[in-house]
C-alpha positions in Angstrom: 33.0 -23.1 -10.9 30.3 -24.8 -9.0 29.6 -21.6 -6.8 28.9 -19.4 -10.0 26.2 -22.4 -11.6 24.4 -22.2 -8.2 21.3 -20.3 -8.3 18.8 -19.4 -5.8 15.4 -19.6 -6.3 13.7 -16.2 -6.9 10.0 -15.0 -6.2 9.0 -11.4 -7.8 6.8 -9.2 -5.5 5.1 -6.4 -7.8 3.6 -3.6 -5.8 0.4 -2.8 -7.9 -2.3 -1.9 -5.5 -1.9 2.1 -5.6 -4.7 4.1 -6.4 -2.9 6.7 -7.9 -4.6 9.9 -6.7 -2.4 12.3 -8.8 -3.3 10.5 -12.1 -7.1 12.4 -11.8 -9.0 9.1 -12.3 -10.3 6.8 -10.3 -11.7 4.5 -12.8 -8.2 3.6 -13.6 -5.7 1.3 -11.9 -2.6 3.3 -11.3 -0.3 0.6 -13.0 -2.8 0.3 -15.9 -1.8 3.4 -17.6 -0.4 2.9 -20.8 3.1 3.4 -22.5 3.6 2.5 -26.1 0.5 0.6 -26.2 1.2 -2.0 -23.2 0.0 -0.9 -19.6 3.4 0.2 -17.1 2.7 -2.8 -14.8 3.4 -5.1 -17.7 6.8 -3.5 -18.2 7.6 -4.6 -14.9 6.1 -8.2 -15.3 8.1 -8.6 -18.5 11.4 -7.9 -16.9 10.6 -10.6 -14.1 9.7 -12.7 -16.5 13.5 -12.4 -18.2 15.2 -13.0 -14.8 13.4 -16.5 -14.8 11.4 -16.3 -12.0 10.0 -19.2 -10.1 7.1 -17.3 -8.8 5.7 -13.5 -9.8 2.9 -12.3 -7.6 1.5 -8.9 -8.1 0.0 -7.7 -5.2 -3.7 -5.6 -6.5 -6.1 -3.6 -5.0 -7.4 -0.6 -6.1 -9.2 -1.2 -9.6 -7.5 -5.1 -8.8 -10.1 -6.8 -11.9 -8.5 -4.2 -14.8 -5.2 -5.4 -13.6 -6.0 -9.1 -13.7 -8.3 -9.3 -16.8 -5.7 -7.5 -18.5 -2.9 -10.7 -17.5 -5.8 -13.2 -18.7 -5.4 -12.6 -22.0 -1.5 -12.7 -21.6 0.8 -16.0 -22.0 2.8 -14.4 -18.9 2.9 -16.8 -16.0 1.9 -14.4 -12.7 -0.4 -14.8 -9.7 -2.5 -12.2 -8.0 -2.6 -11.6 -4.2 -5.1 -9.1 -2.7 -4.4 -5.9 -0.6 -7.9 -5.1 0.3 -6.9 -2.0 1.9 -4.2 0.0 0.9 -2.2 0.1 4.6 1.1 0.8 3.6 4.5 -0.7 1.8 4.4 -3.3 4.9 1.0 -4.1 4.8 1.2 -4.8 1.1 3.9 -7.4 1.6 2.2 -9.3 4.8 -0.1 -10.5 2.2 2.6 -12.7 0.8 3.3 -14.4 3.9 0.8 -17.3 3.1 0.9 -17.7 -0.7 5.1 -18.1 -0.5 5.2 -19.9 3.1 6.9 -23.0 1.2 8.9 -21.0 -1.2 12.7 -21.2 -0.4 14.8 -18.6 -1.6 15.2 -14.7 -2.2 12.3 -12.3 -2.9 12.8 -9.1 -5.2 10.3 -6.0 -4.3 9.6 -4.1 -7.6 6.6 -1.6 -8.6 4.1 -1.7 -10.9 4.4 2.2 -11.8 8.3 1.9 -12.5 8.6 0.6 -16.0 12.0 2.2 -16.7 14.3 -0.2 -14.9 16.3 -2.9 -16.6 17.6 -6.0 -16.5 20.8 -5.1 -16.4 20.7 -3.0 -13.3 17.9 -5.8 -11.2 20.7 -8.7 -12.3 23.7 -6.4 -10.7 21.4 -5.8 -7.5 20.6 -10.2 -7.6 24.2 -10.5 -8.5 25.9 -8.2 -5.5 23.3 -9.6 -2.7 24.4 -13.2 -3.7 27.9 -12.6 -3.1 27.9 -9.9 -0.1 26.4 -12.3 2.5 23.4 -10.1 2.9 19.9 -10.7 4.5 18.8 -7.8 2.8 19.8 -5.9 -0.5 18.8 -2.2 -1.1 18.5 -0.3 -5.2 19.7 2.9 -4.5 20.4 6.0 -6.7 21.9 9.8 -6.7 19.3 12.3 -7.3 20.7 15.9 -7.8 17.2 16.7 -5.7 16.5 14.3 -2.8 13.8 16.1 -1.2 11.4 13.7 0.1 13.5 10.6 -0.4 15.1 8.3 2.3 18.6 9.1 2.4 21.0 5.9 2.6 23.9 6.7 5.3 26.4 3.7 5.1 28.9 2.4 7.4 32.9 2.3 6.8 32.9 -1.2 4.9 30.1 0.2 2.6 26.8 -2.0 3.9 24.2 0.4 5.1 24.1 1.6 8.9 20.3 3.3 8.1 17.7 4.6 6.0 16.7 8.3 7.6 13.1 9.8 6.1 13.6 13.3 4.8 11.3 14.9 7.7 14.0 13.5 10.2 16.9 13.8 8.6 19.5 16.0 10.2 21.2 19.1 7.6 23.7 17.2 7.4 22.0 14.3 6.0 19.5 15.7 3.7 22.8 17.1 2.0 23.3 12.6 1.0 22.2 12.2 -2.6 21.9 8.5 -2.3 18.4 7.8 -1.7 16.1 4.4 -1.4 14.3 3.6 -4.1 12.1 1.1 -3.0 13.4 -1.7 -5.1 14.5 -4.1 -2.8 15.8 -8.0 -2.7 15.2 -10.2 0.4 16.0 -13.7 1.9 12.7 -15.1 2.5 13.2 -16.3 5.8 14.7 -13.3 7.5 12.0 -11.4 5.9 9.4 -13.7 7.2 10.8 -13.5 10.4 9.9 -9.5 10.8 7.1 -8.9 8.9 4.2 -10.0 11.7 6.3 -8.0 13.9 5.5 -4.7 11.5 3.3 -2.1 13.4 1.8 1.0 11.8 3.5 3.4 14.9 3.0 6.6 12.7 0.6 9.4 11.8 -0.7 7.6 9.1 -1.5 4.5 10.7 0.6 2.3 8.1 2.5 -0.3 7.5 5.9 0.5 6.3 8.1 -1.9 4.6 11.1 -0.4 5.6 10.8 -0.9 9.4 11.7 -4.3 9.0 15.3 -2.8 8.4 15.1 -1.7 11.6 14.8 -5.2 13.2 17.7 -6.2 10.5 20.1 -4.0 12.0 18.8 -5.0 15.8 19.8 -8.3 15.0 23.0 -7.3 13.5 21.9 -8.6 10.0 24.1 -7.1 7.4 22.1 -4.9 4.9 23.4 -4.0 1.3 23.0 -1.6 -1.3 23.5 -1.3 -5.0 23.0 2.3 -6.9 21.6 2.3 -10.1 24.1 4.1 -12.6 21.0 5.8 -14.1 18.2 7.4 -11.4 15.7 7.6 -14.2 15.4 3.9 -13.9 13.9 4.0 -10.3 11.4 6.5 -11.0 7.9 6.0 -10.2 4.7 7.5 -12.1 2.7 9.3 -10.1 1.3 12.2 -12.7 0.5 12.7 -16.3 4.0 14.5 -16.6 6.3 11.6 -15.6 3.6 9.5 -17.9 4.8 11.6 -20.9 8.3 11.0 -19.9 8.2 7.6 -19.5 6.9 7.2 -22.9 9.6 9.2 -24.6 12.2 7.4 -23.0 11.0 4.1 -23.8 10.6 5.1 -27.1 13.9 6.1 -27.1 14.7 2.6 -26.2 13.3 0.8 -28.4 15.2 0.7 -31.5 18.1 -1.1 -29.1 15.7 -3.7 -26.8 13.7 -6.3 -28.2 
């Protein structure tokens, strides 16, 4: 009994510093587009909110005063940390190192332009990293079309062995429907430990997030992964089409969450 009333703390990282090219406006923060009258972002700040948070931190930058005006006039509890330039996943997440150096506990990655997860799936990824001794603890879902997406390949006991891009995947693993969503759960100090070490060795000269994986499985850290029973939860806004269908399935919601 006293192992299921211990809790970790938890701090929620929300990726909102996008700027959203494919939305046609640049007046607007990507995040602050709206769906049944509330912008996405707040979506995602109100399902931290129900996992009882210790800390929520929403990373800004592009269009950052919309975002935090709009919070100001909100009872929800959340602090802002600035990405001044927009340098990646990686880059995003360094700028945490210093506002959470005393925190102690786990750190959940969520974003901004994802409103249709749920509770229920974020507490079965908190729930299966608390109990599979993992440093690191990976939302993952079947797409029927995984072009573009990170395939997950997993070793035999079912932790993951890698996360392979699409542009280097071999045939026979862009055939894997399992991709990375970019949802991800963290212990602090593991993640602490590799993030200065992130270098932006690519064409684009970022910062990626997921290299710090990389240095997981150097140090024989075991990484885990939970799949989302529904991939429409894990998908990100990026155009007025997705927009549209965000907002008929969360109208379609409705009726049956609070």
């Amino acid at each position: 009994m006293p192992e299921i009333l211990k809790q970790k703390q938890l701090a929620v990282v929300i990726l909102a510093a996008g700027k959203g090219t494919r939305m046609n406006n640049p007046n607007m923060a990507k995040v602050m587009y709206q769906i049944e009258s509330k912008p996405m972002v707040e979506f995602v700040v109100d399902l931290a909110s129900r996992l009882a948070a210790s800390r929520i931190l929403i990373i800004v930058g592009w269009q950052k005063q919309m975002v935090i005006d709009h919070f100001a006039n909100l009872s929800l509890k959340v602090e802002f940390v600035e990405q001044v330039k927009q340098l990646g996943t990686g880059h995003a997440i360094q700028q945490i190192i210093s506002p959470l150096k005393d925190f102690e506990g786990d750190i959940l990655v969520l974003s901004g332009d994802a409103p249709l997860l749920t509770e229920k799936t974020v507490k079965a990824l908190i729930g299966y990293h608390h109990t599979s001794d993992a440093v690191a603890t990976i939302l993952t879902a079947d797409l029927n079309d995984p072009t573009g997406y990170g395939r997950i390949v997993h070793n035999t006991d079912g932790s993951v062995k890698k996360i392979v891009e699409h542009k280097d995947a071999t045939p026979k693993e862009r055939a894997i429907q399992e991709i990375n969503s970019g949802i991800y759960i963290f212990e602090k100090s593991k993640l602490f430990e590799c993030l200065p070490k992130l270098k932006p060795n690519n064409v684009q000269k970022e910062y990626y997030l997921t290299d710090v994986f990389e240095m997981f499985w150097k140090n024989e850290w075991r990484v885990s992964a939970v799949k989302a029973l529904d991939s429409i939860e894990v998908s990100g806004i990026n155009d007025a089409a997705q927009l549209e269908e965000a907002r008929t399935i969360l109208k379609s919601r409705l009726p049956a969450e609070k």
